[in-house]
PDB file with SEQRES, HELIX, SHEET and CRYST1 records, atoms N, CA, C and O in Angstrom:
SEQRES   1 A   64  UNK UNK UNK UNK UNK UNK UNK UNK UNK UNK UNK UNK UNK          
SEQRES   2 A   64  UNK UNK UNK UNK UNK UNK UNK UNK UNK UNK UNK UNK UNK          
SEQRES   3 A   64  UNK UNK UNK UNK UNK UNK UNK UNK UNK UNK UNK UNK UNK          
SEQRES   4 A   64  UNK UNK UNK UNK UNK UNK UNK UNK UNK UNK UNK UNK UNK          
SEQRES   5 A   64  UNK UNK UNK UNK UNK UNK UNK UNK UNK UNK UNK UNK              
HELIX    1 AA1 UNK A   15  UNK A   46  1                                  32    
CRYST1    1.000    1.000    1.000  90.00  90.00  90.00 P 1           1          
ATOM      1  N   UNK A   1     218.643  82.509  68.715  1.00  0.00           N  
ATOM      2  CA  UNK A   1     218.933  81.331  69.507  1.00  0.00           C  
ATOM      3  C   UNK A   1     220.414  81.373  69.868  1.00  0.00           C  
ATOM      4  O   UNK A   1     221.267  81.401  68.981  1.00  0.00           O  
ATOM      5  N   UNK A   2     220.680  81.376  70.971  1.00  0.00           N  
ATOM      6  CA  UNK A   2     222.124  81.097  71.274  1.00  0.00           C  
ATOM      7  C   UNK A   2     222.800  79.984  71.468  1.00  0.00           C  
ATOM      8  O   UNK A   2     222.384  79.119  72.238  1.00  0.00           O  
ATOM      9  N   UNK A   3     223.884  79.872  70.819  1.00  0.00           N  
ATOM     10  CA  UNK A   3     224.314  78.287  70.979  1.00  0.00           C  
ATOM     11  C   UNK A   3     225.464  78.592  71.738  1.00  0.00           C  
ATOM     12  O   UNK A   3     225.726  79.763  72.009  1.00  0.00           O  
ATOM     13  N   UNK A   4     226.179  77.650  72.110  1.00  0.00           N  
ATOM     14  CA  UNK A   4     227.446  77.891  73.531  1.00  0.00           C  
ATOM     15  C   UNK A   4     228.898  77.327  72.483  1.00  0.00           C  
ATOM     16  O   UNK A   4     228.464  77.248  71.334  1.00  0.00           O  
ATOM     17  N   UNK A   5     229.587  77.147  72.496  1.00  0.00           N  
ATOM     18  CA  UNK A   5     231.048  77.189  71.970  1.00  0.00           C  
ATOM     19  C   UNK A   5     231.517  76.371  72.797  1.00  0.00           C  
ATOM     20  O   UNK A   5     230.851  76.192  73.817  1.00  0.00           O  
ATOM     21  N   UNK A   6     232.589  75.740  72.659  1.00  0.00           N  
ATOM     22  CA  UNK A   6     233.373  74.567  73.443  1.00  0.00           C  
ATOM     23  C   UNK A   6     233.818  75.270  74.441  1.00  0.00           C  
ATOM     24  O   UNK A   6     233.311  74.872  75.490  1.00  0.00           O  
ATOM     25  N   UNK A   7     234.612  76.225  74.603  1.00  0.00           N  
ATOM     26  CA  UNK A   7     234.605  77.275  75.557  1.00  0.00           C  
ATOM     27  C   UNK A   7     233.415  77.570  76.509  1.00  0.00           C  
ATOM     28  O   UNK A   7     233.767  78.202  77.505  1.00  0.00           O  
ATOM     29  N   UNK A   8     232.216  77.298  76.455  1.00  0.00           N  
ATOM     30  CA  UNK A   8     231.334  77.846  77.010  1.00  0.00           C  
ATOM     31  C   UNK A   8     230.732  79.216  76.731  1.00  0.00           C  
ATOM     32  O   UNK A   8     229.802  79.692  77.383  1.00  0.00           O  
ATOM     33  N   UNK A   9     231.183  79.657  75.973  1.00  0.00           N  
ATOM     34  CA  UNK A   9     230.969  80.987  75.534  1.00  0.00           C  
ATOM     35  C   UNK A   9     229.357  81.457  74.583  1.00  0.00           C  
ATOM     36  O   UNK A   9     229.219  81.123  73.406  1.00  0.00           O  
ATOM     37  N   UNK A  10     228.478  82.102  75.202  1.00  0.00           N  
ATOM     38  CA  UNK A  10     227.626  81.747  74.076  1.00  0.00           C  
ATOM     39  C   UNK A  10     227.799  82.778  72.922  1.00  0.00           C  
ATOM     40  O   UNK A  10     228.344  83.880  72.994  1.00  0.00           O  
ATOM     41  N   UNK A  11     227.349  82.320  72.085  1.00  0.00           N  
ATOM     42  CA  UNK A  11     227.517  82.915  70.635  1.00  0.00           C  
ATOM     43  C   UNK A  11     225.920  82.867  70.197  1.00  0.00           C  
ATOM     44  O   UNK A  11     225.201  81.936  70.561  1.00  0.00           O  
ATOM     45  N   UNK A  12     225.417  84.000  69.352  1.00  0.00           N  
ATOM     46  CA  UNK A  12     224.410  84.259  68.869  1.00  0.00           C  
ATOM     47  C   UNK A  12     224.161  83.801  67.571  1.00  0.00           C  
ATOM     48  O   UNK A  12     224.706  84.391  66.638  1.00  0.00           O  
ATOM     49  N   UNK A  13     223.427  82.845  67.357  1.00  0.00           N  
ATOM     50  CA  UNK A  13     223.223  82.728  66.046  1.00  0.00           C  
ATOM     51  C   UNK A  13     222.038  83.623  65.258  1.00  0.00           C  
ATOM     52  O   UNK A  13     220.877  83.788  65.635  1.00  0.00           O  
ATOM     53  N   UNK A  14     222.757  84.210  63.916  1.00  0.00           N  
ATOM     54  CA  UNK A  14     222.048  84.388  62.958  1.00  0.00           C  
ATOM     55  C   UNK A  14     221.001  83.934  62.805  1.00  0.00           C  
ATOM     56  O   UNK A  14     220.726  82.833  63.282  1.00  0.00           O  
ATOM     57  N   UNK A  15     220.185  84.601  62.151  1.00  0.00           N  
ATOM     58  CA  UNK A  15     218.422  83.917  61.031  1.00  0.00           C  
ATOM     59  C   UNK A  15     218.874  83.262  60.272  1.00  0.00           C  
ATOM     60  O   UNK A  15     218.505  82.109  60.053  1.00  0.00           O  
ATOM     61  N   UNK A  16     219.655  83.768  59.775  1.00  0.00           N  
ATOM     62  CA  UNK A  16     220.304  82.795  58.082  1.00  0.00           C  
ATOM     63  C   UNK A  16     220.502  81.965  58.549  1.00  0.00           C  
ATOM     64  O   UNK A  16     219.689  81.082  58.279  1.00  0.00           O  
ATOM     65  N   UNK A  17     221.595  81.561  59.525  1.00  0.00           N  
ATOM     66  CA  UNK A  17     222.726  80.878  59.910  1.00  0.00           C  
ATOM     67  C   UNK A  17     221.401  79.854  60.454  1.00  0.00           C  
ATOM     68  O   UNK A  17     221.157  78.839  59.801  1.00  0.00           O  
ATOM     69  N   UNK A  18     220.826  80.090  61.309  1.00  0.00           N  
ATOM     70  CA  UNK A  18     219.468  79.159  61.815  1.00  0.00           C  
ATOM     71  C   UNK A  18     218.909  78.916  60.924  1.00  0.00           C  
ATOM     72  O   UNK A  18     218.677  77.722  61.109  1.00  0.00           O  
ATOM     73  N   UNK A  19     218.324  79.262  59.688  1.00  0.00           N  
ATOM     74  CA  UNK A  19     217.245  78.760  58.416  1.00  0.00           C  
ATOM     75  C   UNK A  19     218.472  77.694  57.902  1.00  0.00           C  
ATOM     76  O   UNK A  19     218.167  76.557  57.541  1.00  0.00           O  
ATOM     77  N   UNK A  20     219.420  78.008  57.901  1.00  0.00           N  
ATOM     78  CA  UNK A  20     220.675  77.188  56.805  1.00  0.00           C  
ATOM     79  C   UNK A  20     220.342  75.978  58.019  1.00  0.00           C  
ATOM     80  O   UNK A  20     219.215  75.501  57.881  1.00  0.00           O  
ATOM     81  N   UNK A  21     220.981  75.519  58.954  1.00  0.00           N  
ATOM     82  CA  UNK A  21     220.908  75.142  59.977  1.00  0.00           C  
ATOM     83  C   UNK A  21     219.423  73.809  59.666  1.00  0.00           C  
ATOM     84  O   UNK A  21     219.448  72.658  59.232  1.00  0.00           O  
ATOM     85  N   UNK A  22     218.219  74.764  60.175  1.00  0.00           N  
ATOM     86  CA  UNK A  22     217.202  73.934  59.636  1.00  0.00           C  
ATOM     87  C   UNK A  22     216.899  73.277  58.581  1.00  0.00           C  
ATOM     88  O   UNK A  22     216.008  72.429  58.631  1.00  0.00           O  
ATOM     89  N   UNK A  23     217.750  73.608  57.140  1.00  0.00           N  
ATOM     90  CA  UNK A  23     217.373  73.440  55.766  1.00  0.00           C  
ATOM     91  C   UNK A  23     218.250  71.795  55.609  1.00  0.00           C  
ATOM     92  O   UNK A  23     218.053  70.727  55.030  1.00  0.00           O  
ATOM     93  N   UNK A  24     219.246  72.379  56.478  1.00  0.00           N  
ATOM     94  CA  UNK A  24     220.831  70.738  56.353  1.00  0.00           C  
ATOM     95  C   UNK A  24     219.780  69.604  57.128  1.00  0.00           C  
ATOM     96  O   UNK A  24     219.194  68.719  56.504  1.00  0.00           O  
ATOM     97  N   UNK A  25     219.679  69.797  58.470  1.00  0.00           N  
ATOM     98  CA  UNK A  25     218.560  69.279  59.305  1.00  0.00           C  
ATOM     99  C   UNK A  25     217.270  68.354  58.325  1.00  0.00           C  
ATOM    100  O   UNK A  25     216.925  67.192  58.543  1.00  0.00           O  
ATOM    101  N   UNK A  26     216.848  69.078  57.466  1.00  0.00           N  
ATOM    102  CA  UNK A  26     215.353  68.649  56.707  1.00  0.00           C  
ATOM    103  C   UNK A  26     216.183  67.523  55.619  1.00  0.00           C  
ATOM    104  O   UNK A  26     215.794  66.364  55.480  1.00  0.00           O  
ATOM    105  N   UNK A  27     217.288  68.052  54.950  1.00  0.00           N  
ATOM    106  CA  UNK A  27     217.789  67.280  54.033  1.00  0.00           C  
ATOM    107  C   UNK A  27     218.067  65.688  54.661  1.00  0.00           C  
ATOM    108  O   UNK A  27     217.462  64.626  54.509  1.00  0.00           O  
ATOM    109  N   UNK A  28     218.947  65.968  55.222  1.00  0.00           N  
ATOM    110  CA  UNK A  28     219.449  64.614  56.202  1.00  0.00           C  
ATOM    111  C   UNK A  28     218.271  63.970  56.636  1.00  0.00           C  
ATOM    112  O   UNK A  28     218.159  62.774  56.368  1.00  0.00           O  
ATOM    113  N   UNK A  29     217.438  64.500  57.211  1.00  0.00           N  
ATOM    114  CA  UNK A  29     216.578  63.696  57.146  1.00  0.00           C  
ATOM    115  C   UNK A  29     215.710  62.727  55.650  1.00  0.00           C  
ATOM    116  O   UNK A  29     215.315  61.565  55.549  1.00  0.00           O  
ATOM    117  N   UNK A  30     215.710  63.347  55.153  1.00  0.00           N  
ATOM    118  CA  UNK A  30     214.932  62.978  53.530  1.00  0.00           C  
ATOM    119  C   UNK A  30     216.750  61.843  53.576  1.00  0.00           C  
ATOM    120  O   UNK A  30     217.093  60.818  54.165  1.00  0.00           O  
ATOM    121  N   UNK A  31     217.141  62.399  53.014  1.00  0.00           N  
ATOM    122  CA  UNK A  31     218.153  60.963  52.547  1.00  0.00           C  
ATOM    123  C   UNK A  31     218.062  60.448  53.561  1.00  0.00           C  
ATOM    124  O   UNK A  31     217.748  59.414  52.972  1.00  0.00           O  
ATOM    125  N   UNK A  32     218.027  60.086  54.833  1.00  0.00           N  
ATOM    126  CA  UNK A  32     218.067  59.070  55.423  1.00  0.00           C  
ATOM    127  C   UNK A  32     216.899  58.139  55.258  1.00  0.00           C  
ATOM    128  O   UNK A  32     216.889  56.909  55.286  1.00  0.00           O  
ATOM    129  N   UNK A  33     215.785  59.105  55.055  1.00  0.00           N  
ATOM    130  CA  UNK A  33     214.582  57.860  54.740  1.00  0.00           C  
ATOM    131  C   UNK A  33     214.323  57.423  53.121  1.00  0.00           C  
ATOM    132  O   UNK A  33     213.467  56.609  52.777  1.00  0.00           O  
ATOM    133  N   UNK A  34     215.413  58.267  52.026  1.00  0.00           N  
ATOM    134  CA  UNK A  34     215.549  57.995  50.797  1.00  0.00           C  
ATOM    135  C   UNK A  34     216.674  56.717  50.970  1.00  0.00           C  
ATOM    136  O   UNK A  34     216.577  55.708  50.271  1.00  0.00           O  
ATOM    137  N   UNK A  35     217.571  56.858  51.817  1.00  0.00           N  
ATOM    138  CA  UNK A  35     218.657  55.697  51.713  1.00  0.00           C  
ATOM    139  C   UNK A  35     217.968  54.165  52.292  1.00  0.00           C  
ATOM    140  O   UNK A  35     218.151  53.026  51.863  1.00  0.00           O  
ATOM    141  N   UNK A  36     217.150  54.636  53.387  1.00  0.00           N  
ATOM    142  CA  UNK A  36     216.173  53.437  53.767  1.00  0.00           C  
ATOM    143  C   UNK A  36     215.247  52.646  52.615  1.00  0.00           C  
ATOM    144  O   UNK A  36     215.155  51.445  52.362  1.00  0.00           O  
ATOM    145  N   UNK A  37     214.506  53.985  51.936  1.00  0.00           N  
ATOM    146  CA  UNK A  37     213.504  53.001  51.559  1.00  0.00           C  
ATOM    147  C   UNK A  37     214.637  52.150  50.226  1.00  0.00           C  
ATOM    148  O   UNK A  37     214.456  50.941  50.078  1.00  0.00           O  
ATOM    149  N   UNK A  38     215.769  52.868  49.314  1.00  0.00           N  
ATOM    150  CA  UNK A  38     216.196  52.197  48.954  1.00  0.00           C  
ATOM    151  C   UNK A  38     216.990  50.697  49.360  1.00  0.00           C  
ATOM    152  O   UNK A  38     216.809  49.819  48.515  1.00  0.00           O  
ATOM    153  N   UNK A  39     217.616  50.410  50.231  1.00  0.00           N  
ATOM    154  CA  UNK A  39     218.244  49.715  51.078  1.00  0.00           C  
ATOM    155  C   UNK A  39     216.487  48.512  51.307  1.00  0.00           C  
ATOM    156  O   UNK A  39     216.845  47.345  51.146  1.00  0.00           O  
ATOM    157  N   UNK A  40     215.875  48.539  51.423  1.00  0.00           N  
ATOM    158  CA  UNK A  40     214.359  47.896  51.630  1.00  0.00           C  
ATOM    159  C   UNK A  40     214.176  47.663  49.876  1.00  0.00           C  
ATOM    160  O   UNK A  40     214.206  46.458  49.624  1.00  0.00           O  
ATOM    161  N   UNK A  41     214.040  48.316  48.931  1.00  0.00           N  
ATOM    162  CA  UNK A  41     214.008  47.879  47.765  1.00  0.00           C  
ATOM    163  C   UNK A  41     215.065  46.865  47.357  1.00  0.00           C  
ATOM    164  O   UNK A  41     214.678  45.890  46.712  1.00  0.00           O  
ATOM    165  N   UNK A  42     216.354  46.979  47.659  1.00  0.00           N  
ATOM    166  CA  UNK A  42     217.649  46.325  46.913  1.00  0.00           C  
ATOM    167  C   UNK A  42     217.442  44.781  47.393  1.00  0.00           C  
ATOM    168  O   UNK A  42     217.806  43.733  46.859  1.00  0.00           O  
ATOM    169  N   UNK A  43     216.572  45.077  48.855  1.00  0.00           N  
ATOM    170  CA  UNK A  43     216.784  43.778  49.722  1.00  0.00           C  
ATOM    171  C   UNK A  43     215.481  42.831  49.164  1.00  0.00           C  
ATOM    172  O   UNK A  43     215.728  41.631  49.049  1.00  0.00           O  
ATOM    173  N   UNK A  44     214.270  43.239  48.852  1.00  0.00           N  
ATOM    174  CA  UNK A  44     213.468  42.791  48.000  1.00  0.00           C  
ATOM    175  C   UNK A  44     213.929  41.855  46.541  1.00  0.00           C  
ATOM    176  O   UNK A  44     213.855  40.663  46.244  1.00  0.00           O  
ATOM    177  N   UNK A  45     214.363  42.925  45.939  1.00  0.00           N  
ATOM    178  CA  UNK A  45     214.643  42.800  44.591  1.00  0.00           C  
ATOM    179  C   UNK A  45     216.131  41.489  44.982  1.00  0.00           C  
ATOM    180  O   UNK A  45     216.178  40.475  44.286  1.00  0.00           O  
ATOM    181  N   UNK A  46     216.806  41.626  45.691  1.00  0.00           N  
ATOM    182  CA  UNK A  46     217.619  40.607  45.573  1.00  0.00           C  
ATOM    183  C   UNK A  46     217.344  39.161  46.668  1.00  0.00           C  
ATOM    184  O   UNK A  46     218.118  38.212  46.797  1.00  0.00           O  
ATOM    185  N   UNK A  47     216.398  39.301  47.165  1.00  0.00           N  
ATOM    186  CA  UNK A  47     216.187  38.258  48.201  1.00  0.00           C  
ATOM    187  C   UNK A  47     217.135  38.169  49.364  1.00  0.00           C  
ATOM    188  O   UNK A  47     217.217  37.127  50.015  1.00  0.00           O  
ATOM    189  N   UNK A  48     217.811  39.171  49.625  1.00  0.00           N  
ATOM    190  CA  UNK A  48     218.710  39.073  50.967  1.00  0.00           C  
ATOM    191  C   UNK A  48     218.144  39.611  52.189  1.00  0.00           C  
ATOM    192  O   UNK A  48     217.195  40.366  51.975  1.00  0.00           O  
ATOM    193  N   UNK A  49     218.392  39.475  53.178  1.00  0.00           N  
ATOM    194  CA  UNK A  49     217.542  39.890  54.130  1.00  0.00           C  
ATOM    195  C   UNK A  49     218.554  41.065  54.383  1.00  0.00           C  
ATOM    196  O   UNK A  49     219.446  41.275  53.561  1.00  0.00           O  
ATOM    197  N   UNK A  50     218.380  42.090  55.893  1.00  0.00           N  
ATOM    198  CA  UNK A  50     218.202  43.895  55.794  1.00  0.00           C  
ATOM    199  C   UNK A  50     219.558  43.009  56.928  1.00  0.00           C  
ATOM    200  O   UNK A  50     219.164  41.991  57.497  1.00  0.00           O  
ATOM    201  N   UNK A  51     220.700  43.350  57.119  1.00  0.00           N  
ATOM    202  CA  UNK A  51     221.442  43.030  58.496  1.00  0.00           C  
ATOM    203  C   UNK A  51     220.894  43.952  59.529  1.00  0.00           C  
ATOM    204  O   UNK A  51     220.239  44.833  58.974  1.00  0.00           O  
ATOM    205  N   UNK A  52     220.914  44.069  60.711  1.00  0.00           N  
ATOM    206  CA  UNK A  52     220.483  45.164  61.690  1.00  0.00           C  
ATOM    207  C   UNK A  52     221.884  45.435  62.267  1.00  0.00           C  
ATOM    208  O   UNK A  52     222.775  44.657  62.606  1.00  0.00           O  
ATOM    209  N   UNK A  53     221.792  46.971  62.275  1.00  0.00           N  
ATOM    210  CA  UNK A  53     222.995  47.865  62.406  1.00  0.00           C  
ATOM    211  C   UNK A  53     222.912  48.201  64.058  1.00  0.00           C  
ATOM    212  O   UNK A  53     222.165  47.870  64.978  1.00  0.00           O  
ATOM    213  N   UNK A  54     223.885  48.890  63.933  1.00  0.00           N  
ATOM    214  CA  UNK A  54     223.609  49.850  65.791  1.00  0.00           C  
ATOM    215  C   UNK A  54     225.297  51.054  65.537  1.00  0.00           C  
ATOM    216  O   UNK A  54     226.484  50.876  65.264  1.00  0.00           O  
ATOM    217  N   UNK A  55     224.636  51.897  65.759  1.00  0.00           N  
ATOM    218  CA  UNK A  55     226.017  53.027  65.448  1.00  0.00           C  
ATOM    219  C   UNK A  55     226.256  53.084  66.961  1.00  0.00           C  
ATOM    220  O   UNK A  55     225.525  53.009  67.948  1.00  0.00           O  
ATOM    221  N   UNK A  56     227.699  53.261  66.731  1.00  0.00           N  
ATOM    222  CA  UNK A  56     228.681  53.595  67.979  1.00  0.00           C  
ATOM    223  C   UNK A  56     228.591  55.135  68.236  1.00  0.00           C  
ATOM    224  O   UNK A  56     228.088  55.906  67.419  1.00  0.00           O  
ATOM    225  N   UNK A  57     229.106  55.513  69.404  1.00  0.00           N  
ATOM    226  CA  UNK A  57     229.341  56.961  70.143  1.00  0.00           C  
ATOM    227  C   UNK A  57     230.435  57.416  69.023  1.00  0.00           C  
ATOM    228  O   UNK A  57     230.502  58.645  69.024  1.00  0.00           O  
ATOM    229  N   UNK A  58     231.308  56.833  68.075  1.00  0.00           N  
ATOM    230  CA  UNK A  58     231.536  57.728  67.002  1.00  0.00           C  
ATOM    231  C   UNK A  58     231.176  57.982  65.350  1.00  0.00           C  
ATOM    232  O   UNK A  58     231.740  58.429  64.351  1.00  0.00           O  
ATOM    233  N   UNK A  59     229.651  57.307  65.794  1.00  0.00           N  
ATOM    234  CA  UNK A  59     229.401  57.474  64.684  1.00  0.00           C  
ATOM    235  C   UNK A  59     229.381  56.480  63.754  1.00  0.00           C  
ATOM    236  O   UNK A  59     228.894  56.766  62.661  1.00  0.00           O  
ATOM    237  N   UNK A  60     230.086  54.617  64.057  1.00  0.00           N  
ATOM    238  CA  UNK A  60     230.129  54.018  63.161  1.00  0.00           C  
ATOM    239  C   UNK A  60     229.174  52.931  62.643  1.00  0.00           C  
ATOM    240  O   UNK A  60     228.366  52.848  63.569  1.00  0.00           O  
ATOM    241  N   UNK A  61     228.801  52.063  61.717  1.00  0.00           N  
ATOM    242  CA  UNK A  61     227.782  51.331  61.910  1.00  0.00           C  
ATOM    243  C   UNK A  61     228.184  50.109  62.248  1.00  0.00           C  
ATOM    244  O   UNK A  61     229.361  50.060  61.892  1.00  0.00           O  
ATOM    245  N   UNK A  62     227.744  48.610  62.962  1.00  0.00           N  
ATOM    246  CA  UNK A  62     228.166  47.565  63.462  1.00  0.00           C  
ATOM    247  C   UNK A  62     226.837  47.036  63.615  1.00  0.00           C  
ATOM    248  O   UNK A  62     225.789  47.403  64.147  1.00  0.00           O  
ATOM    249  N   UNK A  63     227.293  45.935  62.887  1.00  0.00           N  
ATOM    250  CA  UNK A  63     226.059  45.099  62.470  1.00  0.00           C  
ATOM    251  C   UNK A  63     226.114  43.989  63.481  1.00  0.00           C  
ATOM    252  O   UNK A  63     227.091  43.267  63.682  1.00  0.00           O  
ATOM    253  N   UNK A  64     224.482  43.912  64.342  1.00  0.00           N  
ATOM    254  CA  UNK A  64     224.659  43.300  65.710  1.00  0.00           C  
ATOM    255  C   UNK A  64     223.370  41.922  65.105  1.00  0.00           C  
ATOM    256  O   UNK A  64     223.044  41.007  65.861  1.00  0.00           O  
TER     257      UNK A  64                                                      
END                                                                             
């Protein structure tokens, strides 16, 4: 798979480099739905309700 460089340049990625790639990918996902379902437990267990978030173009969270 070739990926492009800020330059524009493409660069070839590795198998490894792509399996590693996919493996970070699978993780992040699992904690994100491990940080959810906890975040849904805490809010149970303490009677507070969930605030609703919205992330910004850098990334931050802001509770709308």
């Amino acid at each position: 798979m070739a990926k492009t460089t800020k330059d524009e340049i493409p660069v070839e990625e590795s198998a490894q480099a792509s399996e590693v790639s996919d493996k970070v990918r699978e993780a992040r996902a699992l904690l994100g739905k491990q940080m959810s379902a906890n975040l849904i437990a805490i809010a149970e267990l303490t009677h507070t309700p969930i605030p609703h978030m919205q992330v910004d173009e850098h990334g931050v969270f802001h509770e709308i």
